[in-house]
C-alpha positions as CSV (number, residue, x, y, z in Angstrom):
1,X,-15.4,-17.0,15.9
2,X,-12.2,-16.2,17.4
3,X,-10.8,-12.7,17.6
4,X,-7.6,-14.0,15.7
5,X,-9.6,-14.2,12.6
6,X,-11.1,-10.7,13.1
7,X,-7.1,-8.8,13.4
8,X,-5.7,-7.3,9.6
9,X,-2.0,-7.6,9.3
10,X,-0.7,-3.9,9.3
11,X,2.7,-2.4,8.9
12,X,3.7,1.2,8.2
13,X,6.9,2.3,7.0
14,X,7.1,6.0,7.2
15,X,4.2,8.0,5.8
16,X,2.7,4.2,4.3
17,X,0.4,1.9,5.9
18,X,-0.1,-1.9,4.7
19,X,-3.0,-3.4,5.4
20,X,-3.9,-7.2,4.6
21,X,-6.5,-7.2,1.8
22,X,-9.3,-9.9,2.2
23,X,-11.5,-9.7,-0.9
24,X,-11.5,-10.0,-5.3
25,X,-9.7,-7.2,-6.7
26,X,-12.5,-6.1,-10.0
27,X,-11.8,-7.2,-13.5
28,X,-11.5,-3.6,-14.2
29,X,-9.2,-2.5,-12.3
30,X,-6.2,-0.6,-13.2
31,X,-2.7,-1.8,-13.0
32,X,-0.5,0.6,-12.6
33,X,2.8,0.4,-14.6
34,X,5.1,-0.4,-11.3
35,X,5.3,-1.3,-7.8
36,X,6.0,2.0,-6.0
37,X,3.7,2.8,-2.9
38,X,4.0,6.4,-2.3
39,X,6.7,8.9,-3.5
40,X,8.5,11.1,-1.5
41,X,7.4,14.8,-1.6
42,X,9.9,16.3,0.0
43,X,12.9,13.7,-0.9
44,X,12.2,12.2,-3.8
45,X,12.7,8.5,-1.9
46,X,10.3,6.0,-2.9
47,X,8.4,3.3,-1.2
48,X,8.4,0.2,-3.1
49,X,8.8,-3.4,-3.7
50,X,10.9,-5.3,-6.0
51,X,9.7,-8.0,-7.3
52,X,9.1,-9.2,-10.7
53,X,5.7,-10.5,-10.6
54,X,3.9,-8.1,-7.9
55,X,1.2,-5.1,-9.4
56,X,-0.6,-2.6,-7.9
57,X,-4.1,-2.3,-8.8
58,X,-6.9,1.1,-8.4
59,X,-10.7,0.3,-8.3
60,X,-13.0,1.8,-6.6
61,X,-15.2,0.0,-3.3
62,X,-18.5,2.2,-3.3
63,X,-17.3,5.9,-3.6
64,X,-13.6,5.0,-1.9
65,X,-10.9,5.0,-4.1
66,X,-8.8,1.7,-3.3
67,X,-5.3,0.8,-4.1
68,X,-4.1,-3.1,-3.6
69,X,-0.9,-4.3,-3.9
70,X,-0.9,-8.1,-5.3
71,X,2.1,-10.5,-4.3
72,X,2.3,-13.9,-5.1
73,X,5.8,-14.5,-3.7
74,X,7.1,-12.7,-0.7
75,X,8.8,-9.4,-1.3
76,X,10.3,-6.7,0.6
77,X,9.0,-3.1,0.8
78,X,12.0,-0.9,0.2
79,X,12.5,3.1,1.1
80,X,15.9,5.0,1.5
81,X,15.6,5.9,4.9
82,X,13.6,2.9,6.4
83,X,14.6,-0.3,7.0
84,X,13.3,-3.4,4.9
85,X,9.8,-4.6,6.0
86,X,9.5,-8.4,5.0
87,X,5.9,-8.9,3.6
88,X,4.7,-12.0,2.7
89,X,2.6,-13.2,0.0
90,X,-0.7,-12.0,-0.4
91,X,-3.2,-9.0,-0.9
92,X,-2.3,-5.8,0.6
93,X,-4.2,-2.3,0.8
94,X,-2.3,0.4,0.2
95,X,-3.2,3.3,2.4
96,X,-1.1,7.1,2.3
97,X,-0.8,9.2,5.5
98,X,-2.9,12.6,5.1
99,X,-3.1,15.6,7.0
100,X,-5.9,18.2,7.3
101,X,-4.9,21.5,8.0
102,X,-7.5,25.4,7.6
103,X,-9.3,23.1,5.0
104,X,-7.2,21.6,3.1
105,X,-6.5,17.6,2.8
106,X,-3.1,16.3,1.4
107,X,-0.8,13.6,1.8
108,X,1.9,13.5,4.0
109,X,5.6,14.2,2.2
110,X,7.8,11.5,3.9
């Protein structure tokens, strides 16, 4: 087996890393109503793509929540103060920057 095989495709754009997704995303899972990534605390700014047949789906893999993005096509992931990141098709894991500070876990406002 080559290490090729082994390496994910990852890409973050601000507080949002992409990760390739190798696996079945669960009959069960929950679609969420559109295609925005993470939402900006502090700005309001959005991380998203913008394409018309993409979704975003939460299931759970043991006890870790999971959130895949699903696209068919190739899209672009979008935010106000980032350039463009050209993704192409396929499954991507969705994965917010957090922070741990005297105790307390939360996500990072981009």
């Amino acid at each position: 087996m080559s290490k090729k095989n082994n390496v994910k495709f990852q890409i973050r754009q601000g507080d949002v890393l992409v990760e390739s997704f190798v696996g079945e995303i669960p009959v069960d899972a929950i679609k969420e109503e559109d295609t925005i990534l993470a939402w900006g605390e502090a700005t309001g700014h959005t991380h998203r793509v913008e394409t018309k047949d993409s979704a975003i789906f939460n299931f759970t893999m043991g006890e870790e929540a999971v959130r895949v993005l699903n696209l068919p096509t190739p899209a672009k992931l979008l935010h106000q103060e980032h350039d463009p990141i050209e993704l192409p098709a396929g499954g991507y894991r969705i994965i917010q920057q957090r922070t741990f500070s005297r105790g307390v876990v939360r996500n990072v406002a981009d």
